[in-house]
N, C-alpha and C positions, 0 to 999 in steps of 0.2 A: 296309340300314338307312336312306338316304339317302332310296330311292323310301319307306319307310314312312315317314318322316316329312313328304317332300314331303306325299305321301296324307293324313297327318293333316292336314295344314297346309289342304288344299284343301278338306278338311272340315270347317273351324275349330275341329277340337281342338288347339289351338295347348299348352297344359300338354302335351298326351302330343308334339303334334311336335318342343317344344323337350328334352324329355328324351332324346328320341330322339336327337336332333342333339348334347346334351351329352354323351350313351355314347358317340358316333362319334368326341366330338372328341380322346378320351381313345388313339384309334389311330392318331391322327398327328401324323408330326415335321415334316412339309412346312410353309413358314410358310403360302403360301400359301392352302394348304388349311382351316390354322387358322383364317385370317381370314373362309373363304368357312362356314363353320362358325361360327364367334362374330359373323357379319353374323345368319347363318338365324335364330341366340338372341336377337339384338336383337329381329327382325321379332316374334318371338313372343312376346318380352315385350312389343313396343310392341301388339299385337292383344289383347294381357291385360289392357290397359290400365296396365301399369307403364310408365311412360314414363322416369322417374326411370332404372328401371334399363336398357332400352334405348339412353338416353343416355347413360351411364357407360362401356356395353360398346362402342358406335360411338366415343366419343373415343377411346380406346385403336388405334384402329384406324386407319392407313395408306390416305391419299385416293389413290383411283386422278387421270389425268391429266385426267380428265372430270366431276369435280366430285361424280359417285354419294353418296357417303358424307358431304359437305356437305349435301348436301339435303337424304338423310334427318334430319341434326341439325337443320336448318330444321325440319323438319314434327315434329319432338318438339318442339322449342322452341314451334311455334307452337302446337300442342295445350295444351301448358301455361300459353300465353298470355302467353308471353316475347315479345313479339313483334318489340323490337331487338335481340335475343340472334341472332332469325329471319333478319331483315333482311340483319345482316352473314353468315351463312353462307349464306345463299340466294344477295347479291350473288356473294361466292366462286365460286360452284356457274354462276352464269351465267357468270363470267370466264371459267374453266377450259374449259366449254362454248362458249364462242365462239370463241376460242383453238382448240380443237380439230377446229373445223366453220368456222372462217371465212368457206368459200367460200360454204357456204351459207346465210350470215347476210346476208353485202356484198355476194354476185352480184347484178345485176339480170335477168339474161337466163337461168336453167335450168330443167332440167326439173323442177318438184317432185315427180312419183311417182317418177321414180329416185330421188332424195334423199331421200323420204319415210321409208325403213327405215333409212337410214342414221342419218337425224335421230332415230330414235325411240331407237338404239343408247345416247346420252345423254340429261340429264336436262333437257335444257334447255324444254322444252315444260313440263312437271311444274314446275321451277324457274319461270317466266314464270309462271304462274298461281297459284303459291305468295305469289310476290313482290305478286302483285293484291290475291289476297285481305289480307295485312300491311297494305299501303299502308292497304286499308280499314278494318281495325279499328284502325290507328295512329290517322288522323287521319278517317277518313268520307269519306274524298275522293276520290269517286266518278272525276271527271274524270280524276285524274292514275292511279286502276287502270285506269280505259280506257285512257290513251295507253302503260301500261305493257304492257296484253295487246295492243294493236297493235304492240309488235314481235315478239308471234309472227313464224318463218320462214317459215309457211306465208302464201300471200295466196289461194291455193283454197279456199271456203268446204268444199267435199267433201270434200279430205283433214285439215280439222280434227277432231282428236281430239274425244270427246264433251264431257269437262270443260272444254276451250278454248272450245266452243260454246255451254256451258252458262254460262260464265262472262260469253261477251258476249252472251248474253243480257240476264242479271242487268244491267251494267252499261251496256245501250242501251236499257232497259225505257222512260224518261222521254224518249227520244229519237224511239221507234218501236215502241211497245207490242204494234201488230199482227207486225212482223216476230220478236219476245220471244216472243210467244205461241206464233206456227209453230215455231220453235226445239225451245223445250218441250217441247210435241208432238207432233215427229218422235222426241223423244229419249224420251219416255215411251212413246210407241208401239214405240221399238226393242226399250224393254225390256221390254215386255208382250207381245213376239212369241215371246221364249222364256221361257216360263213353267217349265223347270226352273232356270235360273238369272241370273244380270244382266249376262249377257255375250252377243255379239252376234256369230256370225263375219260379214266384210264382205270381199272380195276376199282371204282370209288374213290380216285384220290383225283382233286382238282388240280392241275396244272396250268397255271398261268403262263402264256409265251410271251414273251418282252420284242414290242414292235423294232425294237433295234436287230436283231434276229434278218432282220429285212434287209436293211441296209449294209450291215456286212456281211453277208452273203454277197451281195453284189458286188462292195468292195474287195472281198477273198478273190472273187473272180475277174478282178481289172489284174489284183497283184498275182495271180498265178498265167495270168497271159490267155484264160478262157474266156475270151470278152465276146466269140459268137455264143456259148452256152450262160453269161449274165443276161444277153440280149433274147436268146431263144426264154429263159425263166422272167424275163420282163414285157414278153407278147404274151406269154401264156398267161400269166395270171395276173396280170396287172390292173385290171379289177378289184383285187383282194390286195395288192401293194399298196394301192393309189388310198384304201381306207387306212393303211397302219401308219405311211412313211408320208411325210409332209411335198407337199406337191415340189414347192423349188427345190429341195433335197432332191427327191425322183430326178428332176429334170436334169438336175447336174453330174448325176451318177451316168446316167443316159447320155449325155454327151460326152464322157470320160471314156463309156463303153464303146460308142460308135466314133469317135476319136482312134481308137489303137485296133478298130478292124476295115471302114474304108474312107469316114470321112478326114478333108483336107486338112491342115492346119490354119488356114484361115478363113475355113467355115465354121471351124470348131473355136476359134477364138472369139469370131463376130457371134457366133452364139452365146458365148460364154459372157459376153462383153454386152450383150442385152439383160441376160440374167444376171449380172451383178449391177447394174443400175437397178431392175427392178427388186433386187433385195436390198439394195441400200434405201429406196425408199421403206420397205417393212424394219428398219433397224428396233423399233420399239418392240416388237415382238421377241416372245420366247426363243433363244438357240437361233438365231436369225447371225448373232455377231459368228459364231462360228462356222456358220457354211460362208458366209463373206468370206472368212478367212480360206477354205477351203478354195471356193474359185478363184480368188487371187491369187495362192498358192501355185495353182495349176497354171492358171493364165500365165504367173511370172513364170514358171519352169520350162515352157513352151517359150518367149523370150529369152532367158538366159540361156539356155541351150542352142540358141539361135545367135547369140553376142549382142543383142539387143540390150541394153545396160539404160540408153537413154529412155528408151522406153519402158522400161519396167520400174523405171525409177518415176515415171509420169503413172502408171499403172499405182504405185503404191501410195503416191500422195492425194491420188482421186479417192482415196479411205483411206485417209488419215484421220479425218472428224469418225470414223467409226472405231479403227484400231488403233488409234493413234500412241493407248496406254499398254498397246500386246506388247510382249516382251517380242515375240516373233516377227512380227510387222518391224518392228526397231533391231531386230537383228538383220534382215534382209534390207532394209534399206541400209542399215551400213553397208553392209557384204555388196549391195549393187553401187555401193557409191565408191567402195576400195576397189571393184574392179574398173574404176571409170581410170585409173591410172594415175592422173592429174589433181587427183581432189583427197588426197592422203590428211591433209591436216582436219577435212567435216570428217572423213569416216573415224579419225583418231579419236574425235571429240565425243561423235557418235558410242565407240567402243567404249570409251571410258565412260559412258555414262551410265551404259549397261552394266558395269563392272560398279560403281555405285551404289545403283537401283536393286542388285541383285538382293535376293532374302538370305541369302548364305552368305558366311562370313570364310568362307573356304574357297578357294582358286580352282581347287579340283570339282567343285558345283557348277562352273561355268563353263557356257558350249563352248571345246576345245576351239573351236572352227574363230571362236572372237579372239581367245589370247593368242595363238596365231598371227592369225591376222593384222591383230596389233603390234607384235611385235617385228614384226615387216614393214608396216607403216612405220614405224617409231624408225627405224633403219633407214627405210626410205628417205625420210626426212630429216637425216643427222642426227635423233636423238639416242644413240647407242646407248646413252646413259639409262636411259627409261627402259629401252629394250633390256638389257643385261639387269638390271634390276627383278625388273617382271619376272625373267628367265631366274632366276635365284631363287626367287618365291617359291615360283611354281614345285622347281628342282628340291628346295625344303619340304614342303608337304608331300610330295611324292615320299620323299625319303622316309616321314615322320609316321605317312598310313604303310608304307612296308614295312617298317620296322611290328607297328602295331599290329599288321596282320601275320605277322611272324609268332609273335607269342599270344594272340588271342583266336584265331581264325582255330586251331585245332581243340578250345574248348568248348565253343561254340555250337549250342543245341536251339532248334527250330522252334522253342518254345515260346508262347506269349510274352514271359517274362522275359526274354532275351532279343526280341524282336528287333531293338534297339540298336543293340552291342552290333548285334549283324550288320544293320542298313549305317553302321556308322562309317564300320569292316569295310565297308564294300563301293568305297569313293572310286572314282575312276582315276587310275593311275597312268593311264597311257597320254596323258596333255605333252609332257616331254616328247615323246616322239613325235608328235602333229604337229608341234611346233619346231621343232628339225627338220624334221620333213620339208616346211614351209619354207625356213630358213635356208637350208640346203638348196630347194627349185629357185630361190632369190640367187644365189652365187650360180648356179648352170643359166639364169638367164643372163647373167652380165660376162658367159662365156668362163667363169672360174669350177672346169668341170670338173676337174679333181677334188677339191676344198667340198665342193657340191654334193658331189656324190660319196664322199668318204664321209661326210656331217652325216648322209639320207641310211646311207648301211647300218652309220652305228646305232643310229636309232633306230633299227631295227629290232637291233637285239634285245632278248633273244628273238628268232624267229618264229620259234614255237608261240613266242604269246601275242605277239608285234603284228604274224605276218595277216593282214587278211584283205579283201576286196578292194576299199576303200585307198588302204597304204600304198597295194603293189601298184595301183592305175597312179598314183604319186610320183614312183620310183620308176615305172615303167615311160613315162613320158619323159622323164628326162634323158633316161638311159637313149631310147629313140631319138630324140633330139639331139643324142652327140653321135649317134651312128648317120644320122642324114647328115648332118654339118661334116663330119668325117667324108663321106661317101661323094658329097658335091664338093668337098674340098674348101668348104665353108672355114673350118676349124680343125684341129689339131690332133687325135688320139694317138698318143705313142703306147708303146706296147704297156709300160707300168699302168697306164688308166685300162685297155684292155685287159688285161691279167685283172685286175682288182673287180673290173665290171663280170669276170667271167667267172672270178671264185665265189663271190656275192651271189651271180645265179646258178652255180652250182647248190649253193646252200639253200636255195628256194626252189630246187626241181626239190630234194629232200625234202622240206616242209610243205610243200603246198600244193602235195596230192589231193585231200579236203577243202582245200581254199578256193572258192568260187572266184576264177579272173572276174568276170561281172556281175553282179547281185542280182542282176533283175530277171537272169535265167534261173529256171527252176527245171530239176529234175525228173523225171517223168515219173517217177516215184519214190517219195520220199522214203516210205520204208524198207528199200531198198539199203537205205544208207547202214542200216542197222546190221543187217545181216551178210553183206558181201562182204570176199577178203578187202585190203586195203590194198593188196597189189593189182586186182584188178577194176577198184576202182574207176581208174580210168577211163573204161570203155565206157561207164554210165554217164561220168559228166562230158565224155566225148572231149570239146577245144576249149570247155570252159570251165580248165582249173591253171593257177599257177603255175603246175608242175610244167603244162605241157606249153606255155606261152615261153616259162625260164627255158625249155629245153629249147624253143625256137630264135627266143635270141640269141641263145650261147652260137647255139651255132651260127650265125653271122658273125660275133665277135669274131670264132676261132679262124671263122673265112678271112677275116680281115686282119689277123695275126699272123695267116702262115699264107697271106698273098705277097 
């Protein structure tokens, strides 16, 4: 009875394997046995997609010394999208694990292919990449799921499991694009060598490849600008795609790629704009709300990039019965309703509602880009009092997590127990400047370019931390806006506003040799960055760093100072 249900199991008729396994359990008194039996009915409920009840039947159940039965609570929890429920039963699962394996966590000197099986014996590899992924949909924080999947045991990139590989991939993408890519690649190639199923043998050790392996691959290749080499790896074997990666996913990636090498933008929308009707009919289905989100994403960026406002704001309310509870859906319809210009007091109401709803109780958890915004609107609309409030908030906590990371940040070790202290450490401080920034481009457009640009500098400071892509295309539009209004004799620059605009880019030819003018350009190799001087930098990022944009204004200022 046991082999026929395994056999079901591996056939994923999981209904007939677990009945199978519930007649079995009914012939034995062993507890043991019962438990290894009421695990098998978890598994098949959790592949039924009951998760509720595979979680019910694991609590009941007796943790071995090695954490097993922790984990799997972890991975229900976090499919449910419980994800501190996660956290605490994941940490467990690493204790017990490390506890049990010590030597091979603190040795610095062993063999790791001895150690290899032993290590796989426990969940602690599964647990370390569980724990990653958490981190990331807690808080988005990239950095600290990296330094979490760097304490893998293993430091041989060869005997890393495929999910560990596949993980730092994802999470070195912005770091080393090319080396993300080969990753990928090997790992999508693994599993396209055996085409009856997704497993790999490799010196006797099975290797499972994780159909997502698929999809960002293709995605690595939209954001590094190789979208004939995503299209040339999506004729070749798409075949072998079209079985791992869910069809409207494929198709959407597919017009994303053939989008930014020759089709039009309103071929690629009316495409776009059938596939998201026909996904909004599938909404019931698994992972269906989030590629909606996906296409509308795109869809709107392709309008807002265009000034299209009205219509992306019809775009977003045709799913609203789908996303109508996303934080993101409700973030972009304010943001397209704040730039309709005229309609400051729905976007206010909008903002504030999000600052409500949010799960944090902290100013600095919220996307910079909404307090902002709102305190622009609050301005707009005479309420200074609202605005100046907000801004005092924000300017409090700022102050009260720098102070804290002043006296804690240098005690602070990567360890389980401290995991906390760090993501508590590490709130995003820079809201003050966004919203200067903001404020400041509010005074250059009512022509108050001094007050404007002297608000946009000081928030800069310092520049070492302040300056980067995002800020300078801020600060650089305005700057251009008072050289054109100067130049057609629009407006006004006497030498004090030039002098001030020219020492500001002095300061950012200085800073912003490594600062990408535009993000979406990528180096032609990343590892490059590692090893050149920094004086000749330059020639690698060629027109697309700060340095050399500040060097190209300055000089029009100085043209326009000593004409």
């Amino acid at each position: 009875m046991n082999r026929e249900a395994e056999s079901a199991y591996d056939r994923r008729e999981y209904s007939s394997s677990r009945l199978k396994y519930e007649e079995s359990l009914k012939n034995f008194d062993d507890t043991q046995a019962k438990n290894n039996f009421l695990f098998n009915i978890a598994s098949c409920w959790a592949a039924e997609g009951s998760l509720e009840k595979a979680l019910n039947i694991i609590s009941t159940l007796e943790d071995s010394s090695n954490g097993d039965l922790h984990y799997n609570k972890a991975l229900c929890y976090f499919k449910l999208s419980n994800f501190l429920e996660a956290l605490d039963e994941v940490e467990i699962c690493i204790e017990k694990s490390t506890k049990m394996y010590m030597e091979l966590v603190l040795a610095e000197d062993y063999n790791e292919a001895e150690n290899h099986k032993r290590l796989q014996q426990t969940c602690l590899i599964e647990a370390i990449n569980l724990k990653t992924a958490i981190l990331v949909e807690l808080d988005g924080n990239w950095s600290l799921a990296e330094k979490c999947l760097n304490k893998l045991p293993v430091s041989t990139q060869e005997l890393l499991d495929s999910v560990s590989l596949h993980n730092q991939a994802i999470c070195n993408y912005e770091i080393d694009i090319d080396s993300s890519i080969n990753k990928l690649s090997y790992l999508c190639r693994l599993a396209i060598d055996n085409s009856q199923s997704e497993i790999e043998q490799v010196d006797d050790v099975i290797v499972f490849v994780p159909n997502e392996c698929f999809v960002n691959l293709l995605i690595l290749y939209s954001l590094s600008g190789r979208n004939e080499a995503g299209l040339e790896f999506l004729r070749t074997f798409r075949g072998h795609i079209e079985k791992r990666v869910p069809k409207e996913v494929l198709q959407f990636l597919s017009i994303q790629l053939e989008h930014q090498t020759t089709a039009s933008d309103e071929i690629v929308y009316s495409k776009l704009d059938r596939l998201l009707n026909k996904t909004i009919d599938m909404v019931q289905q698994d992972n269906v709300r989030e590629l909606i989100l996906s296409i509308v994403t795109y869809q709107g960026s392709m309008l807002w990039n265009g000034g299209h406002y009205r219509l992306l704001e019809k775009l977003l309310l045709k799913v609203k019965l789908v996303l109508g509870d996303d934080e993101i859906w409700k973030r972009n319809l304010a943001h397209v309703i704040f730039m309709q210009d005229t309609r400051y007091d729905e976007c206010i109401q909008l903002y504030e509602n999000l600052l409500e709803t949010t799960d944090s109780d902290s100013l600095l958890k919220v996307n910079a880009d909404i307090l902002s915004n709102l305190c622009v609107a609050y301005v707009l609309t005479g309420r200074n009092g609202d605005a100046e409030a907000l801004i005092k908030n924000v300017e409090a906590e700022e102050l009260e997590v720098a102070v804290q990371q002043q006296g804690e940040l240098t005690d602070i070790h990567l360890d389980d127990e401290q995991i906390h202290v760090e993501s508590t450490c590490q709130l995003e401080t820079s809201h003050m400047c966004r919203i200067n920034l903001c404020i400041g481009t509010l005074y250059c457009v009512k022509n108050n370019h001094k007050f404007g640009l002297m608000r946009m500098f000081k928030s800069l400071e310092p520049l070492k931390r302040h300056l980067n892509s995002e800020n300078w295309l801020h600060v650089k539009r305005c700057i251009l806006a008072l050289l054109d209004g100067h130049c057609k004799q629009m407006t006004w620059a006497n030498d004090d506003i030039l002098n001030l605009v020219g020492s500001f880019l002095m300061q950012c030819e200085k800073h912003g040799i490594q600062v990408d003018a535009r993000q979406s350009d990528w180096l032609t190799s990343d590892s490059n960055k590692q090893t050149i001087d920094t004086n000749t930098l330059g020639q690698f990022h060629g027109r697309n760093s700060v340095t050399y944009e500040a060097r190209y204004l300055r000089s029009i200022v100085l043209t326009l100072v000593h004409d």
